[in-house]
N, C-alpha and C positions, 0 to 999 in steps of 0.2 A: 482720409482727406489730407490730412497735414504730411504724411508719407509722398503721398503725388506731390505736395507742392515742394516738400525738399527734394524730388527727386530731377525737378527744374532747377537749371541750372542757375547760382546766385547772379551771375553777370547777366542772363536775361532778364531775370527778374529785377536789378536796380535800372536796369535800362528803361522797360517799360515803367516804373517806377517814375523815375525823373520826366519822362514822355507826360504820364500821366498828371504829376507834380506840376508842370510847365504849363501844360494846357489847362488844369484847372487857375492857378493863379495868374495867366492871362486871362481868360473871359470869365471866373468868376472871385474875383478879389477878396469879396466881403462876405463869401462863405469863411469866417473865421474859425467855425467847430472844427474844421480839416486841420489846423495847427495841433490840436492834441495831436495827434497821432505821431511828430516829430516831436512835441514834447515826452508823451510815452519811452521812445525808445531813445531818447540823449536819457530820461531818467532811468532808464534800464541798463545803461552803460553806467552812468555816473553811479549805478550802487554796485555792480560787476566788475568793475573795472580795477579798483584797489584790489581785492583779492586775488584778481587773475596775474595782477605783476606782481604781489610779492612771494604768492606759489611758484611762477615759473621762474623767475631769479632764485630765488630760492633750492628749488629742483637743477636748476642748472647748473650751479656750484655747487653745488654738495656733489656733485656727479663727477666732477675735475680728479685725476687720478696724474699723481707724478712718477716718476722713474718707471715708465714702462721702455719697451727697448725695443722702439720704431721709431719713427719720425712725428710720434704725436705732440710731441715740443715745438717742433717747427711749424706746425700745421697752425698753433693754437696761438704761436708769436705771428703769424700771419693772418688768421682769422682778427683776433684784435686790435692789430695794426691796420691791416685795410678798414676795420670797421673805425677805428678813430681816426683817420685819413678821410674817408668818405665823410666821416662828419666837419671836419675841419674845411672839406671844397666846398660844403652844403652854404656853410657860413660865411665863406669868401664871397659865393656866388649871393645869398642872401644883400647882399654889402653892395654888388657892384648892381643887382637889380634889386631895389628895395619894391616890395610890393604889396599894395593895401587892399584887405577887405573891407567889405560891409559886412555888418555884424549887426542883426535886427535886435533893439533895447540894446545895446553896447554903451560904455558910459566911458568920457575920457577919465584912464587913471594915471595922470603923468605924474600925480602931484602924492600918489603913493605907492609911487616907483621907488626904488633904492638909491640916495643920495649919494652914497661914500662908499667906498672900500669900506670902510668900518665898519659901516650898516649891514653890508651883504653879507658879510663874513660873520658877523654877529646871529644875522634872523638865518644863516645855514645851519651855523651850529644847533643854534636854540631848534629851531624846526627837527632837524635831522635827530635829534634825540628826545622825540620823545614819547608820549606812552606810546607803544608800537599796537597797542588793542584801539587808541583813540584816535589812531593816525588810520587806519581802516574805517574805522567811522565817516571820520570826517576827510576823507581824503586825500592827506595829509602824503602826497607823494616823496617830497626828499626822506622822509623818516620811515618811509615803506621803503624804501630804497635801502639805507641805510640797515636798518634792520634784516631785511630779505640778505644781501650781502652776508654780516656779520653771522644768522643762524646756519645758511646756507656754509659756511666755513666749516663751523661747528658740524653741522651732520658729515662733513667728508671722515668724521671719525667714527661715526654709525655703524652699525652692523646697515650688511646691504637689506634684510627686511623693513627696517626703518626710512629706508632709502627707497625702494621700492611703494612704501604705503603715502609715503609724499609726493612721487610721482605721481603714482594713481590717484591721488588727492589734485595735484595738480591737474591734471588731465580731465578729471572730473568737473573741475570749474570752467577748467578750459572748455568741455563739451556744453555747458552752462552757458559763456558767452557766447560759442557759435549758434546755440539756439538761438538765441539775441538778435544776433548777426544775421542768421534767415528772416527776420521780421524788418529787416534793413528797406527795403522797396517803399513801405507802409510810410516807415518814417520819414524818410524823404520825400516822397510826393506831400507830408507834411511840410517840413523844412522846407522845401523849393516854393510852398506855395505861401508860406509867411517870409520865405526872403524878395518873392517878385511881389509880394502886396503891400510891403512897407518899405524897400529898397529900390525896385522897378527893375526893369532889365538889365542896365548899368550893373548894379550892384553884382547882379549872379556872372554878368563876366568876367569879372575878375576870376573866377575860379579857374574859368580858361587859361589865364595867365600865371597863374598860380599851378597849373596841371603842367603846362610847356615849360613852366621851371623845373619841376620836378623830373620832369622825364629827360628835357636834356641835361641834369646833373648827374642822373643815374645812368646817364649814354656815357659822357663825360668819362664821367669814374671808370667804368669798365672797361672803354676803349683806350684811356691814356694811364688814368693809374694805378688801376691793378697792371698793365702790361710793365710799367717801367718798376713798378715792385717785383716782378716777374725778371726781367732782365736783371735785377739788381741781383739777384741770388743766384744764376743758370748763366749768365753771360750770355745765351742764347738771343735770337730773335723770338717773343714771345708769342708774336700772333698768329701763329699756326696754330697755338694751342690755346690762346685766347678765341678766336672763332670758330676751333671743334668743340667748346664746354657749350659756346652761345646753341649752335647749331642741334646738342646732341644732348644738355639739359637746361639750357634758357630757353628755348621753342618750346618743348610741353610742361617747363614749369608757368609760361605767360600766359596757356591757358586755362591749366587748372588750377592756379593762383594756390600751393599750396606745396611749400617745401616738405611737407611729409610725406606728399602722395608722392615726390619726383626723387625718395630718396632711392627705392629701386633701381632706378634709371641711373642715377652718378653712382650705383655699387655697381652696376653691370659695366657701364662707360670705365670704372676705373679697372674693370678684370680688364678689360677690350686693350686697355692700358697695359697691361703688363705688371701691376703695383702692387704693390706688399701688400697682403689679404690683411695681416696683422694690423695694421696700419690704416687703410681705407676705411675697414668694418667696425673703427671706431671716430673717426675723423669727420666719414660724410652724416652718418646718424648724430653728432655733433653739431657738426655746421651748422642745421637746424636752429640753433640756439646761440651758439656761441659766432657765427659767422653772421653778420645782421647790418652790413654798410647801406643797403637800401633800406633799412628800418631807418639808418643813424640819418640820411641825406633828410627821410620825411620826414621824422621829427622834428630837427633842425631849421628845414626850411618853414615850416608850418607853425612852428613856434615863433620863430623872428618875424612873418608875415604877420602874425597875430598884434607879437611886441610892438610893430609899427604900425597897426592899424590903432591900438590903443595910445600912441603917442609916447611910447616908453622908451628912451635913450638908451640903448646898447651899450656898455662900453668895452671896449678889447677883452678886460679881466672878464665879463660876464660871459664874453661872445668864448671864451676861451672853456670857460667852465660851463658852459652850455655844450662844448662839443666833447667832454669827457661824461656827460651826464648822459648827454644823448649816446654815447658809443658802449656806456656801461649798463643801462638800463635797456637799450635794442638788447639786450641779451635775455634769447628765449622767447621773442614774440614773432619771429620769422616764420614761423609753421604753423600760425594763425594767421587765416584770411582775415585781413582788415587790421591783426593786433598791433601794428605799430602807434595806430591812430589812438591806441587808448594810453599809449604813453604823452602823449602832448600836453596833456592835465600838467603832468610831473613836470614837465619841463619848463610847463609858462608858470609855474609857481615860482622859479626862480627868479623869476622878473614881478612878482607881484601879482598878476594877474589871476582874476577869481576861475572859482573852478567853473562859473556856471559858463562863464565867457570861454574858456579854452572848450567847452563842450560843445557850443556852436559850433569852432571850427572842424572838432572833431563829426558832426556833422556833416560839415562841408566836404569832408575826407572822402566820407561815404558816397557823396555827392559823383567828387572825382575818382573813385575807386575804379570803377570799372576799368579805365588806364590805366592808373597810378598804383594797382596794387597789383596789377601784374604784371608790371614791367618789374617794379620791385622786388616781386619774387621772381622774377627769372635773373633780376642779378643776385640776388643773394642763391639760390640754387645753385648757378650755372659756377659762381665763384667758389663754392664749395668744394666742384670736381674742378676748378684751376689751380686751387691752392693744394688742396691735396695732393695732386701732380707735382705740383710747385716743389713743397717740401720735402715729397723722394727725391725728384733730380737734383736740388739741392745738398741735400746732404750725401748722396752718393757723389756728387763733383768735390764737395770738402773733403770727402774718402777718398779719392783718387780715381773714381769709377763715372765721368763725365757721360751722358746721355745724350744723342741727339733727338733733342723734342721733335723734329718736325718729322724725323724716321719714326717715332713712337707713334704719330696721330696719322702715319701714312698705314704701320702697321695693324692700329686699332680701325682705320677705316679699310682693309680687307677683312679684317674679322667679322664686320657686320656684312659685311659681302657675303662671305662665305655660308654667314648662319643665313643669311636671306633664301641663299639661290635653292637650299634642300626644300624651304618651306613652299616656296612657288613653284617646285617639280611634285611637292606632295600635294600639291591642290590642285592640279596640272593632273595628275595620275586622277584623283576623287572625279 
């Protein structure tokens, strides 16, 4: 039975889901027993949730190798830069459209928000260090943070067995929350029907609002700032090869919402390319994890939505270290469906805000996932097979060996020609 039901697809299932969710808490309100069920599963994330960020941060640096002799330096100065860039437009655009939820039992916390520079700087340190067993416990994101980072260092000295049984540790949890994640439908026709029965219609539009931010920040990004990061390195015009990544791995990563299933797809897209096997066959199985600017924009803007729905004053210095927190921590949750959303705990911690509060909105995530999570992975995918591209032509132009990209994506679209036309004269013969 449960076989059949993961073998429908998750985006059908939240859809009817919310369908279902909407229609009960319109016509029947005061069924209140229907709220466990979005209690349930915000409590099934809130206990999953720590461990799965500081395995994959973790697995993900320990895994960073230097002096190899391709272009994975470049690949990986660009992966982290688009992702701290996408975080930084996340917060501009936060800025120029502030926008507020409802948050059902939310309670104003303006008044133990952070005062000073002094203060922030003070409860980072102190949080960020400490037990790292009771920061899993209780939640305790900046110090799962910080710790994940610092051991994650530590094992790049590992023998690769140790290296390997943390992965599989990681992946193991990882397969943990995606069970989670399948019972996501359940929980929301919870959550929708206690946000329309104490909030009313009002309330659940904003999520609208808050989804068309999302998605045109991650349009935004793709379309203008990866290009002109693009340009800055190749001198070329970029979007010839900005809209064969869209076309060729953002289209089937948008619908299978899952950078691991699409890395096939940017290893083939990059042979089609012409590009150093050396090179690709560690870069795009990366990207996964380390390329994550549509994790950093949701975090970002879902955090500051929150901040200001709690009445909590932003200031530059915060907004600043919110967008290194968010570009540090999106690392490793892009090849999980949904994972970005269990970073926002971490993030409104740094503003104060309780864990129980930023779990709601992570709710609301779920809510708008069915868009917002696959638009999101198809810009993180599709940028994966841009930047990778990126950093050959790049560094063959600093060699003296300049490329033309748009001959390169004319050449790689006869390739997929050519392998098409044998398969439709073999089914053609059959």
């Amino acid at each position: 039975m449960y076989r059949r039901y993961k073998d429908v697809s998750l985006i059908l299932k939240i859809v009817i889901g919310i369908v279902v969710g909407a229609v009960l808490g319109v016509l029947v309100p005061s069924w209140s027993f229907i709220d466990i069920l979005g209690k349930l599963f915000v409590g099934a994330l809130k206990a999953i949730a720590p461990l799965l960020v500081f395995l994959l941060i973790m697995s993900a640096i320990s895994k960073y190798r230097s002096g190899s002799k391709n272009h994975f330096g470049t690949v990986i100065v660009l992966y982290l830069s688009a992702t701290l860039l996408s975080s930084v437009a996340a917060v501009a655009v936060s800025y120029l459209f502030p926008i507020k939820l409802v948050l059902p039992g939310a309670m104003k916390i303006a008044e133990s928000a952070p005062k000073d520079l002094g203060t922030v700087v003070s409860d980072l340190l102190t949080n960020a260090v400490a037990n790292p067993i009771s920061a899993l416990v209780e939640g305790n994101y900046l110090a799962i943070l910080f710790w994940s980072l610092l051991i994650g260092a530590g094992l790049r000295l590992a023998s690769g067995t140790t290296k390997k049984v943390v992965t599989e540790f990681a992946e193991t949890v990882s397969s943990v929350a995606q069970t989670v994640i399948q019972f996501a439908p359940f929980g929301i026709v919870g959550l929708l029907h206690e946000s329309l029965s104490k909030t009313g219609v009002k309330g659940v539009m904003a999520y609208g609002q808050l989804l068309i931010l999302l998605v045109a920040t991650m349009v935004f990004v793709y379309l203008i700032v990866y290009p002109f990061m693009v340009w800055l390195l190749t001198h070329q015009n970029p979007y010839p090869l900005t809209f064969w990544t869209l076309k060729v791995s953002g289209i089937p990563a948008f619908f299978t919402r899952s950078g691991a299933v699409n890395i096939p797809i940017n290893l083939k897209a990059c042979e089609d390319l012409g590009l150093n096997k050396e090179s690709y066959a560690i870069s795009i199985p990366l990207g996964g994890s380390a390329n994550s600017g549509g994790a950093a924009i949701t975090v970002s803007i879902m955090t500051l939505a929150t901040a200001n729905t709690m009445g909590v004053h932003v200031s530059i210095f915060l907004a600043l270290l919110l967008c290194f927190l968010s570009a540090i921590s999106a690392t490793g949750v892009s090849g999980i469906a949904g994972g970005s959303l269990l970073l926002i705990p971490m993030a409104a911690s740094l503003f104060g805000i309780s864990n129980d509060i930023a779990m709601q909105v992570v709710g609301i995530g779920f809510i708008i996932g069915v868009v917002q999570d696959s638009v999101e992975t198809a810009v993180n995918s599709a940028s994966d097979l841009l930047f990778t591209a990126t950093a050959e032509y790049a560094d063959d132009r600093r060699d003296g060996h300049p490329i033309d990209m748009r001959a390169a994506v004319k050449a790689a679209n006869k390739v997929k020609t050519k392998v098409a036309k044998p398969i439709e004269e073999e089914g053609e013969r059959i």
